[in-house]
C-alpha positions in Angstrom: 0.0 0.0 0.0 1.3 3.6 -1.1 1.6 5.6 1.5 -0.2 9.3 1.5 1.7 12.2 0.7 -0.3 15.0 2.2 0.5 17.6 -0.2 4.1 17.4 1.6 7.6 16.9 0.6 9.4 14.0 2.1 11.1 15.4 5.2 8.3 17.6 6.0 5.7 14.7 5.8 8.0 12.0 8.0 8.3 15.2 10.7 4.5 16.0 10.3 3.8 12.1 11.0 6.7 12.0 13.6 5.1 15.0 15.8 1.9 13.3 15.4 2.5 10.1 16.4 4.6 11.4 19.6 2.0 13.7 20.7 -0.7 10.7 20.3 1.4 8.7 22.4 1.9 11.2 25.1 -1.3 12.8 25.2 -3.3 9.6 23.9 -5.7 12.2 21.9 -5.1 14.4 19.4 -7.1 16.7 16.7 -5.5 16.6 12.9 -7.3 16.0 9.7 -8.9 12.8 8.7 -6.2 11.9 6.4 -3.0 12.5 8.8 -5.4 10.5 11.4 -5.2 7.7 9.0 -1.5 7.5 8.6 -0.5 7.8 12.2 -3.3 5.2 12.9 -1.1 2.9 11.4 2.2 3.9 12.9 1.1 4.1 16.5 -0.7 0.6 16.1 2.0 -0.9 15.2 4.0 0.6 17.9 2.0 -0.7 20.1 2.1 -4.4 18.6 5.3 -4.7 19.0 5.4 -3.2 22.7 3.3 -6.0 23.6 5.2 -8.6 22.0 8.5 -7.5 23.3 6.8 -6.3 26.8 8.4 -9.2 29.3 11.6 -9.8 27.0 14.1 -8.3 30.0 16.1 -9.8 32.6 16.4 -7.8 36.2 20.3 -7.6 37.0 22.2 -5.7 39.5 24.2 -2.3 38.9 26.3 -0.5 41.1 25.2 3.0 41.1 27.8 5.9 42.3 26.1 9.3 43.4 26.8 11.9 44.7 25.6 11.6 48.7 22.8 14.5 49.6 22.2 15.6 53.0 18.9 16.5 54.5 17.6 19.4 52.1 18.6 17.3 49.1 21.7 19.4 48.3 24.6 17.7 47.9 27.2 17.1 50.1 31.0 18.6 49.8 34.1 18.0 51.7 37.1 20.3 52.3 40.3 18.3 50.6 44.2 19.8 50.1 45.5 19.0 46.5 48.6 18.2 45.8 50.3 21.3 45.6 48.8 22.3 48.9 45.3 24.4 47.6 42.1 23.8 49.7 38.5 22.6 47.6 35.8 21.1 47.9 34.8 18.2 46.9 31.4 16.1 46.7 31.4 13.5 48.9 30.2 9.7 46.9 28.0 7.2 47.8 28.1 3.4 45.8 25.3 1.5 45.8 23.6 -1.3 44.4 20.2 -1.3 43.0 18.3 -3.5 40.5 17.3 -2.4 36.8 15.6 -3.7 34.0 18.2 -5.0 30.9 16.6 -5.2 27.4 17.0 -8.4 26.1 18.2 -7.9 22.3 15.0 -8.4 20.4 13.4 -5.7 22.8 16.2 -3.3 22.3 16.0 -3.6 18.7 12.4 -3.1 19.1 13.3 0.0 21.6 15.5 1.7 18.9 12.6 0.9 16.2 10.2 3.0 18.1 12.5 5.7 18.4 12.5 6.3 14.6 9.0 6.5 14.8 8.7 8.9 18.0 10.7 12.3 19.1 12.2 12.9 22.5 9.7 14.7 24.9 10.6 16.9 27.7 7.7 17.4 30.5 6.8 21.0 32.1 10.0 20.8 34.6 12.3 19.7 31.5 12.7 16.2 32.8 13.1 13.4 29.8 10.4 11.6 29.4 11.1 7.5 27.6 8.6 7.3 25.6 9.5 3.9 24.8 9.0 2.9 28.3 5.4 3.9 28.3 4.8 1.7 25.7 6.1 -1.2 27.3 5.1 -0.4 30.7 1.4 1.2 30.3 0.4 0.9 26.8 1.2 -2.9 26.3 -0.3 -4.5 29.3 -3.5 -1.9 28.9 -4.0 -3.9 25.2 -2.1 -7.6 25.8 -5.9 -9.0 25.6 -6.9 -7.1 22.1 -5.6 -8.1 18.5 -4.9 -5.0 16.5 -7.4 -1.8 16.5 -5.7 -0.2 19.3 -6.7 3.0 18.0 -10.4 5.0 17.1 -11.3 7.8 15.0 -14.0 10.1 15.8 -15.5 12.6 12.8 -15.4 15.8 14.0 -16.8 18.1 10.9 -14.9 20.5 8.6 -12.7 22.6 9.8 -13.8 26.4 9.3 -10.6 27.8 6.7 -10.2 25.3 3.9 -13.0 22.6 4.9 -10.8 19.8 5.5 -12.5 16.9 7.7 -11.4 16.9 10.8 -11.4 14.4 13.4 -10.4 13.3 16.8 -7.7 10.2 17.1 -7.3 8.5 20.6 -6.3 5.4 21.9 -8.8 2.9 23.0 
C-alpha cells in the first residue's frame, strides 16, 4: 500500500507524522485532519504491537550505582580536601550502591530503537526526559495484551472552518 503524501515533501511529511505520532502517544488524543489520522493510525498501532510482543523480554540484573551523597535538604554534600600542591576545595562527597534495573533483552532493544524512529524525544513541564518507549512497554502494552490490533479510534469531527478539510479526533482505545 502507497503511503499518503499530504501535499508534503518528504522530510516535511516523516516530521508532520513524527510529531503526530509522539503527541498521540503522550497525550493519547489528538485533533488533525482525517487523512493524517489515518497515517498515524497505522504507525502508533503498530508501535503498540510490537510493545506488547516484546513487553516481558528483559532480565532484572544488579548495577552498582555511584552518586553523589545529599544531606537533608537534598543538596549535595562537599568536603574540604588539600590537593597536591597544597590548595584547599571542595569536593562532593560519593555514595556506591547497588540497586536492581531492567536489561533489554536484544529483540526488545531492537524493538526500543525501532520506536524511536517512529517517536521524538519529549521533555515534560519541569524539562525532565520523558522515555517514551517505556510507556509503551510499561502502560500501553499490558493496557491492550488481551486485544488483536485496533488499538486505536477515529471520531469525525466536521470540517474545519478555513479550507473545509474533515477533521477528526484520534485516541487510543
Amino acid at each position: 500500500m502507497a503511503n499518503r503524501k499530504l501535499g508534503r515533501t518528504t522530510d516535511a511529511r516523516m516530521s508532520i507524522l513524527k510529531n503526530l505520532t509522539t503527541d498521540l502517544i503522550w497525550h493519547e488524543q489528538i485533533e488533525t485532519t482525517e487523512a493524517r489520522a489515518k497515517e498515524v493510525k497505522s504507525i502508533v498501532d503498530s508501535l503498540i504491537a510490537l510493545a506488547i510482543k516484546e513487553k516481558d523480554n528483559f532480565e532484572e540484573v544488579d548495577a552498582t550505582v555511584i552518586k553523589a551523597k545529599l544531606d537533608g535538604k537534598g543538596n549535595k554534600e562537599t568536603e574540604l580536601v588539600k590537593s597536591k600542591n597544597g590548595k584547599e576545595f571542595l569536593k562532593v562527597v560519593k555514595e556506591t550502591k547497588t540497586e536492581k534495573r531492567q536489561k533489554d533483552m536484544p529483540s526488545r532493544l531492537a524493538a526500543r530503537r525501532k520506536m524511536m524512529t517512529k517517536i521524538n524525544k519529549v521533555k515534560d513541564e519541569e524539562g525532565n526526559s520523558i522515555d517514551l518507549p517505556n510507556k509503551l512497554f510499561n502502560t500501553l502494552a499490558p493496557r491492550y495484551s488481551t486485544r488483536v490490533g485496533g488499538y486505536t479510534q477515529i471520531y469525525k469531527k466536521g470540517q474545519r472552518r478555513g479550507d473545509g478539510a474533515e477533521t477528526v479526533i484520534l485516541k487510543l482505545v
